[in-house]
C-alpha positions in Angstrom: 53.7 130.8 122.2 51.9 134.1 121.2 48.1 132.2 122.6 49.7 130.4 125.2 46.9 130.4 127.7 48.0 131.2 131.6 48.2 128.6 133.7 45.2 126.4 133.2 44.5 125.5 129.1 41.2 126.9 128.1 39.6 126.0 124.7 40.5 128.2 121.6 37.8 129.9 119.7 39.6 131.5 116.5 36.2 132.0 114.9 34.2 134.2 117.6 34.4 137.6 116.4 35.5 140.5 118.9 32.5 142.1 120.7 32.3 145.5 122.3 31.5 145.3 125.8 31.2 148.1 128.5 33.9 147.3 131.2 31.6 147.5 134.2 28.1 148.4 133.5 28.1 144.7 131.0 30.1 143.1 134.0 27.5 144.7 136.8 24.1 143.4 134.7 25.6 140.3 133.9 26.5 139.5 137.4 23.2 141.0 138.5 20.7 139.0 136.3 23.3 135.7 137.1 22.2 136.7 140.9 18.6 137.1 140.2 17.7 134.1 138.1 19.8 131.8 140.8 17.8 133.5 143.8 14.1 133.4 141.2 15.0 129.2 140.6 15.8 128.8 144.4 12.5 130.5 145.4 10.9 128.6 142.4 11.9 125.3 143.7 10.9 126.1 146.6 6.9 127.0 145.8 6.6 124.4 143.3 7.6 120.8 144.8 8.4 119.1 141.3 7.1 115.5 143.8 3.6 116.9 143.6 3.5 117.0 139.8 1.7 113.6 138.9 2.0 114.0 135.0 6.1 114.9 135.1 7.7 112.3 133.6 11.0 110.7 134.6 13.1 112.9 132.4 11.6 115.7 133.8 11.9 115.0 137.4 15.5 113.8 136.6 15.9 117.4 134.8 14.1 120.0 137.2 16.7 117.7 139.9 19.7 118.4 138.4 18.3 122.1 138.1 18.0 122.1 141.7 21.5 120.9 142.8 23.1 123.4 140.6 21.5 126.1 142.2 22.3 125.1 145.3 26.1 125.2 144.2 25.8 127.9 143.0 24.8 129.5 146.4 28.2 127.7 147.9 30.7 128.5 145.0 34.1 130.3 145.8 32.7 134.0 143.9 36.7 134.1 143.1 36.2 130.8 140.9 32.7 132.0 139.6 34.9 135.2 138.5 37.8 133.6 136.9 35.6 131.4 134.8 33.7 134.4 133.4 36.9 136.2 132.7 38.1 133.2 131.0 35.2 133.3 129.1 35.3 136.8 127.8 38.7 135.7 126.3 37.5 133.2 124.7 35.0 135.8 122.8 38.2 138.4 122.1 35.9 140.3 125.1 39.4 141.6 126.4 37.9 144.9 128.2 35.2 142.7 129.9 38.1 139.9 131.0 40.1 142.5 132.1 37.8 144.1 134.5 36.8 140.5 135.8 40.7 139.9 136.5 40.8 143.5 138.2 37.7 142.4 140.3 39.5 139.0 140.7 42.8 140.9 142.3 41.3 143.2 144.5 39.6 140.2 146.0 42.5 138.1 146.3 45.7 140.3 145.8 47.7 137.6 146.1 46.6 135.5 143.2 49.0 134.3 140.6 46.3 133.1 138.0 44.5 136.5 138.0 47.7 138.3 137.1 48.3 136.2 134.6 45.3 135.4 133.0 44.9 139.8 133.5 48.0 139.8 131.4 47.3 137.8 128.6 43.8 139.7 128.4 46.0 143.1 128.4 48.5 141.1 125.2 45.8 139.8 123.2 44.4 143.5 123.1 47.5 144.6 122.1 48.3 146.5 125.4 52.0 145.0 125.6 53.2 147.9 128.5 50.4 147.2 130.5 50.9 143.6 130.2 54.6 143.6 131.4 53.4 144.7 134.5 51.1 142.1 135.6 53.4 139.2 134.6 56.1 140.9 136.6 53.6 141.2 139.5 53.4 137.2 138.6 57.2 136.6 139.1 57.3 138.5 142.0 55.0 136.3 143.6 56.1 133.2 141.5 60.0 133.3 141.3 60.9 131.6 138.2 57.1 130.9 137.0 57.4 129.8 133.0 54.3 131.5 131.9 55.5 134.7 133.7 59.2 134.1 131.7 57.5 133.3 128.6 55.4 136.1 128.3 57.3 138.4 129.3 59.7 137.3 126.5 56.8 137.9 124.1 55.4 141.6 125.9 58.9 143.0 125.5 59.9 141.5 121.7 56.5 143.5 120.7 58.0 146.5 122.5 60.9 146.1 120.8 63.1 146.1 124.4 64.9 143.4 122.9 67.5 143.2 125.9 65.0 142.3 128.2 63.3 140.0 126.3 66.0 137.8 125.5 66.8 137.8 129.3 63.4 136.1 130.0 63.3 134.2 126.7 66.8 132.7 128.0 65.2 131.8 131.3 62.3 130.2 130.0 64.6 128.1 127.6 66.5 127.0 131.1 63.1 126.6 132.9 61.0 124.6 130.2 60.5 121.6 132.9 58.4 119.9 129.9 58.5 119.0 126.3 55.4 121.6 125.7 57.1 124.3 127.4 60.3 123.7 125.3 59.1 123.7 122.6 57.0 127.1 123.4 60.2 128.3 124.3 62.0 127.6 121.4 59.5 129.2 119.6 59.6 132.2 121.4 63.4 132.2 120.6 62.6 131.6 117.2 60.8 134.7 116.6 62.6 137.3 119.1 65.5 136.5 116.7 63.2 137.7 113.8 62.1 140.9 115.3 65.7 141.6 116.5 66.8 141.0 112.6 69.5 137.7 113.7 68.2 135.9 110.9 71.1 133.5 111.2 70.3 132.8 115.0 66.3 132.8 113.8 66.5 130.2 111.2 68.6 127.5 113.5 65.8 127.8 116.1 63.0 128.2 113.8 63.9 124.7 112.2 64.5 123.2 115.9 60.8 124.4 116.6 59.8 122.8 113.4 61.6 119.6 114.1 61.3 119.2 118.0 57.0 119.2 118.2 55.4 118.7 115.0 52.6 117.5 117.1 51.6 121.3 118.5 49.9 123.0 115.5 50.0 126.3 116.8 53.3 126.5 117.2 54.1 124.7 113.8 52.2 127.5 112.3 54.3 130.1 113.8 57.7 128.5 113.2 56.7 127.8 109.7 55.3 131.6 109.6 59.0 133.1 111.2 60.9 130.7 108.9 59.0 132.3 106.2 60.1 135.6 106.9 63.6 134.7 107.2 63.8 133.2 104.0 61.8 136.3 102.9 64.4 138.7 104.5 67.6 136.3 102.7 66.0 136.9 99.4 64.2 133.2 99.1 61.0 133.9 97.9 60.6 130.5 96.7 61.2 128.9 99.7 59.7 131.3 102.2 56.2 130.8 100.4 56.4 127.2 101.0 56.9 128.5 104.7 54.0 130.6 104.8 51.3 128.7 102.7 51.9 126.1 105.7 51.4 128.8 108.6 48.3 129.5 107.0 46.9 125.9 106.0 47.6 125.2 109.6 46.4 128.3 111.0 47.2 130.4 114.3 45.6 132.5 116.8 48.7 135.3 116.4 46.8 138.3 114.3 49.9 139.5 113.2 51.0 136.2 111.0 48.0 136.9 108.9 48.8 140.5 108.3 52.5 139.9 108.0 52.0 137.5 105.4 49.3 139.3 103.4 52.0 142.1 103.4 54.5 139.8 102.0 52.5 138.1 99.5 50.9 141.6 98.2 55.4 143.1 97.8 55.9 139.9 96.1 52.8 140.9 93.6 50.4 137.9 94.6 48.0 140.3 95.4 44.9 138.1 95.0 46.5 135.9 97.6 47.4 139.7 99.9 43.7 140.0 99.8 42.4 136.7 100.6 44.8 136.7 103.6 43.8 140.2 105.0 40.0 138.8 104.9 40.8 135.6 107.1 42.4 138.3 109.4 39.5 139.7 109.2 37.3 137.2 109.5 39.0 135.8 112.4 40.0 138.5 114.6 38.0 141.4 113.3 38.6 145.0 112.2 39.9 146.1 115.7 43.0 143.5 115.7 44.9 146.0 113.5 44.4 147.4 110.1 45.5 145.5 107.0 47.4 148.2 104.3 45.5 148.3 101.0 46.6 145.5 98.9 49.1 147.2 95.9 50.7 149.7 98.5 52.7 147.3 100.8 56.6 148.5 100.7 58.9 147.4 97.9 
């Protein structure tokens, strides 16, 4: 649920550490040198007839062709694809301020494009900009009655909000709207957790062990139930039980920066503070120091 890519699945890259990156004068370079190496190769190509070279070998003629036909493509591309790729991209790398001015470049082109909206969207939720986000995934209902990415993030953006009636409203029509096993059980999860925040801890542990049950398959999502069943059981005064819960979020691992800092904040109240710290430095490890602060280990409420 909380990485759920928009509408195409894109390879996850937990690992790659946030970079700062000038919205447009990075984009403008970047698209600039792109422009000038493609136009240098053309012009290379043609000065040079790789033919005439007696001594190439095979491998080398078979490499300077392949070299040629993507540059031509490259002169014929859709610039709308070349951009959604490159904001895609910048995702990948936790580049959120560079995606997000590709997606903004990406709309003004074509206003009308779903995938922008919502791939502008998740770039706006992964930087933890859930107002902003809400927007552009209404923008993507608007144009997509019904859409289940648009449902099921905007069941996430308003949860972190905390407008909890809205969010149920679109977590309820995401549930009704799966259309597949993968998005039922995002949807479940989704449910799962909005019943955490909301405190329903009743409600939250029914679908938290549906989540767990329905799709051990998806990781991700196993990580997350196990990580909200954990703080149920940690809200009922199970410690015991809740750990279990949460020393399987992390073996498994998620892409959600607040699981890491939401355990390390339960572990350091229940005084494993050695484990508080070594959480806090995955978080850190894996999303960086900008992906909120983790509290000094020993001052976590009682």
């Amino acid at each position: 649920m909380y990485d759920q890519y928009p509408v195409h699945d894109v390879p996850k890259s937990n690992l790659i550490q946030r970079f700062f990156a000038q919205r447009w004068s990075a984009i403008a370079l970047e698209i600039v040198m792109t422009i000038v190496i493609t136009v240098a190769a053309g012009a290379a190509f043609d000065f040079f007839d790789p033919l005439e070279r007696a001594a190439a070998t095979s491998a080398d003629s078979a490499e300077i062709t392949t070299s040629k036909v993507a540059v031509v493509e490259s002169k014929t591309r859709d610039p709308l694809d070349f951009i959604k790729e490159r904001g895609a991209a910048y995702i990948r790398e936790r580049r959120f301020d560079a995606a997000e001015a590709m997606f903004d470049w990406a709309i003004a082109l074509a206003p009308d494009d779903v995938e922008s909206y919502s791939w502008r969207g998740y770039a706006k939720m992964q930087a933890g900009d859930y107002a902003a986000a809400q927007a552009d995934y209404r923008e993507v209902l608007a144009l997509k009655p019904g859409d289940f990415s648009g449902q099921s993030a905007l069941c996430w953006a308003y949860g972190e909000t905390r407008d909890f009636a809205r969010a149920e409203a679109h977590c309820q029509q995401a549930l009704q709207g799966a259309g597949n096993r993968t998005n039922y059980a995002i949807a479940l999860e989704n449910w799962c957790w909005l019943q955490v925040e909301m405190g329903n801890y009743t409600e939250a542990a029914k679908y938290c062990r549906f989540s767990l049950e329905y799709a051990p398959e998806y990781e991700e999502l196993q990580a997350l139930a196990n990580y909200n069943m954990g703080r149920v059981l940690t809200a009922q005064g199970r410690p015991t039980e809740a750990l279990a819960h949460l020393h399987e979020a992390l073996r498994i691992g998620a892409s959600y920066p607040k699981m890491y800092l939401e355990i390390g904040m339960i572990y350091d109240r229940l005084g494993y503070h050695a484990a508080a710290e070594a959480t806090f430095a995955i978080h850190r490890q894996l999303f960086g120091d900008e992906a909120g602060r983790a509290p000094a280990v020993g001052m976590a409420d009682g």
